[in-house]
C-alpha positions as CSV (number, residue, x, y, z in Angstrom):
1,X,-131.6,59.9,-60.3
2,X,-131.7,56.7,-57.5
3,X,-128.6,56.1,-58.5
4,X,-125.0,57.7,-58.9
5,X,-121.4,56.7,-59.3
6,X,-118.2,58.6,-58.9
7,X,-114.4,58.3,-59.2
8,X,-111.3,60.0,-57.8
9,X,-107.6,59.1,-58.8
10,X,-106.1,61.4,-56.1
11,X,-103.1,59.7,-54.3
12,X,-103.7,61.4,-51.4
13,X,-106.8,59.3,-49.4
14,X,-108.5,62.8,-48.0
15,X,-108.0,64.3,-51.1
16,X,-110.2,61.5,-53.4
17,X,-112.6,60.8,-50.6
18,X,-113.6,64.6,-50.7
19,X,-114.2,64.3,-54.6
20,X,-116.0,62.0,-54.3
21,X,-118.3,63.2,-51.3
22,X,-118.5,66.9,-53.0
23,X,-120.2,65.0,-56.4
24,X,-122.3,62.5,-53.3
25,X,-123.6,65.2,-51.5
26,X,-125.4,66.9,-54.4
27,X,-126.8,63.5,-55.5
28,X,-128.8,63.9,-51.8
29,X,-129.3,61.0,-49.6
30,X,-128.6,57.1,-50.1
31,X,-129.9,54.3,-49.1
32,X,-126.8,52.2,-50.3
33,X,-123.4,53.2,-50.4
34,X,-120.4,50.8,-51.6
35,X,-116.7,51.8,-51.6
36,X,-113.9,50.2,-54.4
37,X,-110.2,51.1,-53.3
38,X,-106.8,50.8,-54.6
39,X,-104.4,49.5,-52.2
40,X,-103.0,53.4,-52.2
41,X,-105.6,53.9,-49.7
42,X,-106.0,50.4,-48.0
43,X,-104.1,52.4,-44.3
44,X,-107.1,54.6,-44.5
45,X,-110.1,52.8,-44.1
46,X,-110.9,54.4,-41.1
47,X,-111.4,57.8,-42.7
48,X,-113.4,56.3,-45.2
49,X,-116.3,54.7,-43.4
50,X,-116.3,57.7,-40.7
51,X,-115.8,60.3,-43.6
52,X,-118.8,58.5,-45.5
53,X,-120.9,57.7,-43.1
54,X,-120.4,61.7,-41.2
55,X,-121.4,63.4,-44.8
56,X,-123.4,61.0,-46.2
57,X,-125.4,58.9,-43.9
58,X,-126.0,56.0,-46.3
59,X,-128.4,53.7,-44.8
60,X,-125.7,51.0,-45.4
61,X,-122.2,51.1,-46.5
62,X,-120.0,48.2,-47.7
63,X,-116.6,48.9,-49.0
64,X,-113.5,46.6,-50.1
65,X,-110.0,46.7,-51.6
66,X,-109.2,46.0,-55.5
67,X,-106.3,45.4,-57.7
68,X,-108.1,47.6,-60.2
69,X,-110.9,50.2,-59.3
70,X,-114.3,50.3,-61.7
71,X,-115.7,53.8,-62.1
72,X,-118.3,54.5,-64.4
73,X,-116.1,54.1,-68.1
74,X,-112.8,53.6,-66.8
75,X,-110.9,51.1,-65.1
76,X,-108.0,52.3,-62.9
77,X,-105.3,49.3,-63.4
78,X,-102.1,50.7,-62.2
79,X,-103.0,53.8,-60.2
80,X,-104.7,55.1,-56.8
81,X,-108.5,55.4,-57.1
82,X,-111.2,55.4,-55.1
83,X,-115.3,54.6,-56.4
84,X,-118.1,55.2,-55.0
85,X,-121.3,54.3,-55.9
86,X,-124.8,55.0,-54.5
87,X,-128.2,53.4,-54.5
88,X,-132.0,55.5,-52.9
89,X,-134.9,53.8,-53.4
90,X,-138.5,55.4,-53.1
91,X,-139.6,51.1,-52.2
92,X,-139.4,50.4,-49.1
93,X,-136.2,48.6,-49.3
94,X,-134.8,46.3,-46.8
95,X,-131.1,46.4,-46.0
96,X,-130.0,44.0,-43.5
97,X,-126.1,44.3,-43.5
98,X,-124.1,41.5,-42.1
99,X,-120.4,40.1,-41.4
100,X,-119.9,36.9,-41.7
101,X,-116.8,34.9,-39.7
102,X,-114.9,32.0,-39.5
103,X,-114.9,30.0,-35.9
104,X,-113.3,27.2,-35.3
105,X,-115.5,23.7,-34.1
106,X,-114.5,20.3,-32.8
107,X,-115.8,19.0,-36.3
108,X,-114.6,21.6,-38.5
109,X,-115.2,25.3,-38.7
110,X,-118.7,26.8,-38.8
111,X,-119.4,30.5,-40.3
112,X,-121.4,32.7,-38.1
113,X,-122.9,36.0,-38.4
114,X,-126.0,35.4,-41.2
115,X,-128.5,37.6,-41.2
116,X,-131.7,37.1,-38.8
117,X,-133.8,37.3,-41.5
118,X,-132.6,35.1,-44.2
119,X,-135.2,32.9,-43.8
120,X,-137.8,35.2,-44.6
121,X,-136.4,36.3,-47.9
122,X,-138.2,36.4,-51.1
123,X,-135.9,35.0,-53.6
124,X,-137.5,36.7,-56.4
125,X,-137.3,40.2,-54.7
126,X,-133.8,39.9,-52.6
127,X,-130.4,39.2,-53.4
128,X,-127.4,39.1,-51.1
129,X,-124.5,41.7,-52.3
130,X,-121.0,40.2,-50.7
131,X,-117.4,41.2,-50.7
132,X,-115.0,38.5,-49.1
133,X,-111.2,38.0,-47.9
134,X,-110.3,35.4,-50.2
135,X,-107.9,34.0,-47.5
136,X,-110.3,33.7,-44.7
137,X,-113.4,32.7,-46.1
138,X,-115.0,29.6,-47.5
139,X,-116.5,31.2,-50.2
140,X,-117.7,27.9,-51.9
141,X,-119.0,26.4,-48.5
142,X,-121.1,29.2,-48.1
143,X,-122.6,29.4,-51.4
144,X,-123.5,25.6,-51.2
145,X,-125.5,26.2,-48.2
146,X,-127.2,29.3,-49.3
147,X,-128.2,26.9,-52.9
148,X,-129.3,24.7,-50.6
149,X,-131.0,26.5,-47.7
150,X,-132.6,29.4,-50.3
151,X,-132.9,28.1,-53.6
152,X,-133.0,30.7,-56.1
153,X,-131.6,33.7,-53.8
154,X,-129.4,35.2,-55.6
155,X,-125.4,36.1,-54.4
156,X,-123.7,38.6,-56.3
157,X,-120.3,39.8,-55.5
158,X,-116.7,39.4,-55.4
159,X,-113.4,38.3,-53.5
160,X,-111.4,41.7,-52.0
161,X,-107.9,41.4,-54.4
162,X,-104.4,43.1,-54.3
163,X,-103.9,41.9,-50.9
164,X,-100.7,39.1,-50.9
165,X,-101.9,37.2,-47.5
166,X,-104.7,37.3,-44.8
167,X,-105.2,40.3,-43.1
168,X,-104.2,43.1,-46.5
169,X,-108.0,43.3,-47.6
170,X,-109.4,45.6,-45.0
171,X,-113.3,45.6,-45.7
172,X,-115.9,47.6,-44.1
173,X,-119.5,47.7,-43.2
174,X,-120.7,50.8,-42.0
175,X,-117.9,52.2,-39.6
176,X,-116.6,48.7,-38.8
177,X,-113.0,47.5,-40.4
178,X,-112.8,44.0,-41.2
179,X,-109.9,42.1,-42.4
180,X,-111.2,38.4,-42.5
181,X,-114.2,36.7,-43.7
182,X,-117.2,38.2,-45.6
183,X,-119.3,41.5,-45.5
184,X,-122.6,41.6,-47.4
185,X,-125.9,42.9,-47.3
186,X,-129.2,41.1,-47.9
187,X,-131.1,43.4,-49.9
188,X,-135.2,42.9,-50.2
189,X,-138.2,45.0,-51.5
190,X,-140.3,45.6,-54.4
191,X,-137.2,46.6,-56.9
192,X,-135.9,44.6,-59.8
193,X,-132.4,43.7,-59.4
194,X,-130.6,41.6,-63.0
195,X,-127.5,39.7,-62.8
196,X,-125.4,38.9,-66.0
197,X,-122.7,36.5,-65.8
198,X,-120.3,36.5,-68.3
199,X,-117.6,33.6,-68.5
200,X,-115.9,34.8,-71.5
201,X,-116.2,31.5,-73.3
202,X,-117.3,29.9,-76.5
203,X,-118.6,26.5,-76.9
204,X,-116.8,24.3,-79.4
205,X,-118.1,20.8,-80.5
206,X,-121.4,19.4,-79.2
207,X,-122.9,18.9,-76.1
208,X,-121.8,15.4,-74.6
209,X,-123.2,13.1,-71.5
210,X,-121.0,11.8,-69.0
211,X,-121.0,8.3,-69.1
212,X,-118.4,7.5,-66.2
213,X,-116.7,9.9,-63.4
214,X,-115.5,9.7,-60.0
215,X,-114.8,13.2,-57.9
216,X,-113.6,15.4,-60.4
217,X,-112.2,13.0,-63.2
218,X,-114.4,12.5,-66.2
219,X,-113.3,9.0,-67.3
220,X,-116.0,8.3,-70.1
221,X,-117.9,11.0,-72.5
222,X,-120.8,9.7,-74.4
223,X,-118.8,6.1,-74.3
224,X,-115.7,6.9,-75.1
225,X,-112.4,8.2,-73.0
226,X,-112.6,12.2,-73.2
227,X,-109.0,12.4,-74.7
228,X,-111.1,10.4,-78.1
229,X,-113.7,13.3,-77.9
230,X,-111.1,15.6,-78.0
231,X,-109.1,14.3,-80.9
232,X,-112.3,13.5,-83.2
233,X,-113.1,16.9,-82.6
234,X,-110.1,18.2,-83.2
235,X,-110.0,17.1,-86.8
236,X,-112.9,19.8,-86.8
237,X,-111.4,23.2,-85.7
238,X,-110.2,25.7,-87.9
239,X,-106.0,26.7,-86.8
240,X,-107.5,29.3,-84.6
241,X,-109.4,27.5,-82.6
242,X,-106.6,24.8,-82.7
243,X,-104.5,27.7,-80.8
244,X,-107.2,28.2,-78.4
245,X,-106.9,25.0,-77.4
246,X,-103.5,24.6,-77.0
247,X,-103.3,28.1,-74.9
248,X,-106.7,26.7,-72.3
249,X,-108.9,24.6,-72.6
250,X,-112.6,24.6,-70.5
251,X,-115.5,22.7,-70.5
252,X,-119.1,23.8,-69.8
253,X,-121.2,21.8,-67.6
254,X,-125.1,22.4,-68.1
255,X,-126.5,23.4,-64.7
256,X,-130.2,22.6,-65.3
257,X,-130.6,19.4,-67.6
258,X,-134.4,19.8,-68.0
259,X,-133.8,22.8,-70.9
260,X,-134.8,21.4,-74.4
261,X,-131.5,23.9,-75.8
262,X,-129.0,25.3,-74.0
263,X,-127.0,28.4,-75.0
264,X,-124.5,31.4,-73.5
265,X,-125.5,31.8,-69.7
266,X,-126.5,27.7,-69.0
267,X,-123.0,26.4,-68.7
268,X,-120.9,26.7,-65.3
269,X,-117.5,27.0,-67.2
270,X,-114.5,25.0,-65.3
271,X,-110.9,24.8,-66.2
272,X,-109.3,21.4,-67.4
273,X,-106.5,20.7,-65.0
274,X,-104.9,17.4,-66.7
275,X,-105.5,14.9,-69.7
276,X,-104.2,11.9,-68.5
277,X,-102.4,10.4,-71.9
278,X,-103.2,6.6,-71.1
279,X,-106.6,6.5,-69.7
280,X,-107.4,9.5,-71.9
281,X,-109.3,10.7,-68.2
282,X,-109.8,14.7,-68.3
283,X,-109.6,16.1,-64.8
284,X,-111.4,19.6,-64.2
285,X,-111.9,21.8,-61.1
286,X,-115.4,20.4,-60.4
287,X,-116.4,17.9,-59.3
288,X,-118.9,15.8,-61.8
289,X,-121.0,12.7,-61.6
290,X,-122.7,10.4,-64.7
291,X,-125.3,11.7,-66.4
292,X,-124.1,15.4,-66.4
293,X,-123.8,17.0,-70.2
294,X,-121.0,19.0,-70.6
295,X,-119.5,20.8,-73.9
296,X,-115.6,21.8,-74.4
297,X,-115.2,25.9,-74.4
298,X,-112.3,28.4,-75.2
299,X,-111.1,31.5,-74.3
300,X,-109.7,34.5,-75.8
301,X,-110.4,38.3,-76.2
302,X,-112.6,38.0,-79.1
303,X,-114.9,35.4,-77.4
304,X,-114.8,37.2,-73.9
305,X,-115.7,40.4,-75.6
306,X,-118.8,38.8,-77.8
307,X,-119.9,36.5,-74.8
308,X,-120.4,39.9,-72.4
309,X,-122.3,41.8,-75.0
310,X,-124.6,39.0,-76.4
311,X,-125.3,38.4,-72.6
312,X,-126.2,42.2,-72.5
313,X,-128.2,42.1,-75.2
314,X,-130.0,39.0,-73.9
315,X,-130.6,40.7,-70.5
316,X,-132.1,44.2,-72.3
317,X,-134.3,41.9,-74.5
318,X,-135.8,39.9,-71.7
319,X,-136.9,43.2,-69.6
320,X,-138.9,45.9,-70.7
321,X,-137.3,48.6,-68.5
322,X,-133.5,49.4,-69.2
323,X,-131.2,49.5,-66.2
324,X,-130.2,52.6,-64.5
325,X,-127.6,51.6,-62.5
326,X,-124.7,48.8,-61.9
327,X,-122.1,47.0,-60.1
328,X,-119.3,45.3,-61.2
329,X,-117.2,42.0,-60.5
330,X,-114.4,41.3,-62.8
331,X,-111.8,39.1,-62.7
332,X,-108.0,40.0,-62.2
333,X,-107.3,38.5,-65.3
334,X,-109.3,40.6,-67.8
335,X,-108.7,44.6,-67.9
336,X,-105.5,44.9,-70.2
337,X,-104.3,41.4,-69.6
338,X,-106.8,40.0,-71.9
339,X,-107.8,42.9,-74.0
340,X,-105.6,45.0,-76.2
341,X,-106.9,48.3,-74.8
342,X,-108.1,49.5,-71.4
343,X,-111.5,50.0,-69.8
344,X,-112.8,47.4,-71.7
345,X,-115.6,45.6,-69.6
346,X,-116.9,49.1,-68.0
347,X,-117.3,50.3,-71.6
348,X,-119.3,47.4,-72.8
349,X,-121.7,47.8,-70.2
350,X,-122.4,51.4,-71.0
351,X,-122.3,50.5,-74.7
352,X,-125.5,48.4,-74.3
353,X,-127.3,49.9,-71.1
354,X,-126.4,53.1,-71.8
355,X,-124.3,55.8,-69.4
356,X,-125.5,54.1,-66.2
357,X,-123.4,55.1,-62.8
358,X,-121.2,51.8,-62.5
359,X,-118.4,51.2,-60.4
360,X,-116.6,48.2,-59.2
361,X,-113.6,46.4,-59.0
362,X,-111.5,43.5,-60.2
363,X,-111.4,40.4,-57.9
364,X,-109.3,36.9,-57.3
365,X,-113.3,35.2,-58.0
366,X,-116.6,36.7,-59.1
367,X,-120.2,35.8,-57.5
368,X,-122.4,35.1,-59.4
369,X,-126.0,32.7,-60.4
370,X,-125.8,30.5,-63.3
371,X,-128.9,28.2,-64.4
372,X,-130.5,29.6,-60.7
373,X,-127.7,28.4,-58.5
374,X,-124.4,30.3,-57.0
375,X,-121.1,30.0,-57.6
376,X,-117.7,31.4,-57.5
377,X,-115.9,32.3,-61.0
378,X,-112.8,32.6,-62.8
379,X,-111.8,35.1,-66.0
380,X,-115.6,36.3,-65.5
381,X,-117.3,39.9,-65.8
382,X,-120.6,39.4,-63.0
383,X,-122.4,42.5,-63.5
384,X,-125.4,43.4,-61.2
385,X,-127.7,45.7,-62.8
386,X,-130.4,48.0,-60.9
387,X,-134.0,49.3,-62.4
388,X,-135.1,52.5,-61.4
């Protein structure tokens, strides 16, 4: 198999990093190896990148802390755990792994260490894998300029989590501990690599133009104040989705305009941070400008459940090969805070692709494309899947 994926919940760090190596070594040689860790064995990062790379002798090996560790159908919440998951190739694969840091300039702060051969890259057969201190490191300046520079490369990934300030999110790239900015690797070759992004919302209403804005404030929505929108449609929701509301509500912003439909997948889903009761103004965390359509969404279980496997579904329909492998990004704020029983996201994945090696981890912001571009996500299951 070209892939594998395996799971220790040992407290002690030596003890889980030889279960896992003991099921590695029989799997043979990697090309890619990626480490998940609980905090339980964030002092021991070391041993994990020497131990890895002395048995093992990935090609590559990235590695990062998480609140909750992914391994193939269970999510380790509470507990120690350690994942790793591994990736050979009979392509010839390019690996290029990088670390990207923060310096300091007379007009601002510039972030140095891409890779040499970025500029090369195929966007159709590369893809940049990236784990990042979310305290260090611009994550949204840095996906700007790669939409910018590379249009249509993808970034997949997550922010390191369980860490309370800069410095507690030890990452690695092959022997070498880093506790600020970004490590990644730009991967490119003949392979077919799948993302699925899923927000965990529902759309409610109909799709709506923005007729005036300024920075992040939508003022107007097809000619009227949004707050008008809201309570027209309002009239329209059934005492559950009324709830919804009241509990969060999101709009959807359509990332390319040019579709004749749009459905799950084309909206970039941002949270509504005020309604301003005068001006009836609605201010999200986005900025927007006229001309934009947008849609209101909600959240819950039910909807975050549905919206990852119909995004599944979508994905297996479009491709004619099934994965056989996959990473995981989820958000902090799924796993048993949203859902009423554990392992829920790793277990939807392997209800639809099958039992794939998956691991993963739960982050403060998910990576992920949506409508061709990259950006960073909240309450969102970014799922990278691997054909053989």
């Amino acid at each position: 198999m070209p892939f594998a994926s395996f799971l220790s919940i040992a407290g002690d760090t030596k003890t889980a990093m030889n279960e896992v190596c003991q099921g590695a070594e029989v799997h043979g040689p990697s090309d890619l190896a990626i480490l998940f860790y609980s905090h339980h064995h964030a002092t021991e990062v070391e041993h994990l990148a020497r131990e890895t790379q002395k048995r093992l002798r990935p090609r590559c090996l990235l590695g990062c802390p998480g609140e909750t560790v992914v391994g193939n159908d269970r999510e380790i919440e509470a507990g120690p755990a350690l994942a790793l998951w591994l990736a050979r190739w009979n392509a010839p694969v390019d690996l290029t792994p990088f670390h990207l840091a923060v310096e300091e300039t007379a007009e601002g702060y510039s972030v140095l260490g891409w890779p040499d051969n970025l500029d090369g890259a195929d966007p159709a057969q590369s893809v940049i894998l990236l784990l990042a201190d979310p305290f260090t490191f611009p994550v949204d300046d840095f996906l700007r300029q790669v939409n910018k520079d590379h249009p249509g490369l993808r970034v997949m990934g997550g922010m390191a989590s369980g860490g309370r300030q800069p410095g507690e999110n030890p990452m690695l790239s092959g022997q070498e501990v880093m506790a600020q900015g970004a490590v990644g690797v730009l991967v490119q070759g003949p392979i077919t690599i799948r993302s699925v992004v899923s927000q965990g919302c529902r759309p409610i209403g109909r799709h709506m133009v923005i007729t005036r804005a300024q920075e992040n404030i939508i003022i107007e929505l097809g000619g009227k104040p949004p707050l008008a929108q809201l309570q027209e449609l309002w009239q329209q929701l059934s005492a559950g989705d009324r709830e919804l509301v009241r509990q969060g509500l999101h709009v959807g912003r359509v990332i390319n305009e040019y579709q004749g439909d749009f459905q799950r997948g084309d909206f970039l889903i941002r949270n509504v941070m005020d309604i301003d009761q005068q001006s009836g103004a609605l201010a999200i965390t986005e900025r927007v400008r006229v001309g934009q359509t947008v849609q209101f969404h909600v959240r819950d279980a039910a909807t975050a459940d549905e919206d990852l496997h119909e995004l599944l579904q979508l994905d297996l329909n479009a491709h004619e090969k099934k994965p056989a492998g996959a990473v995981l990004f989820s958000c902090n704020g799924r796993g048993t805070r949203l859902f009423d029983q554990p392992h829920h996201d790793a277990r939807a994945i392997r209800a639809e692709t099958g039992e794939i090696p998956l691991a993963g981890f739960f982050a403060q912001g998910e990576l992920g494309p949506v409508g061709g571009q990259n950006f960073i996500h909240g309450f969102t299951a970014s799922v990278v899947l691997f054909e053989e």
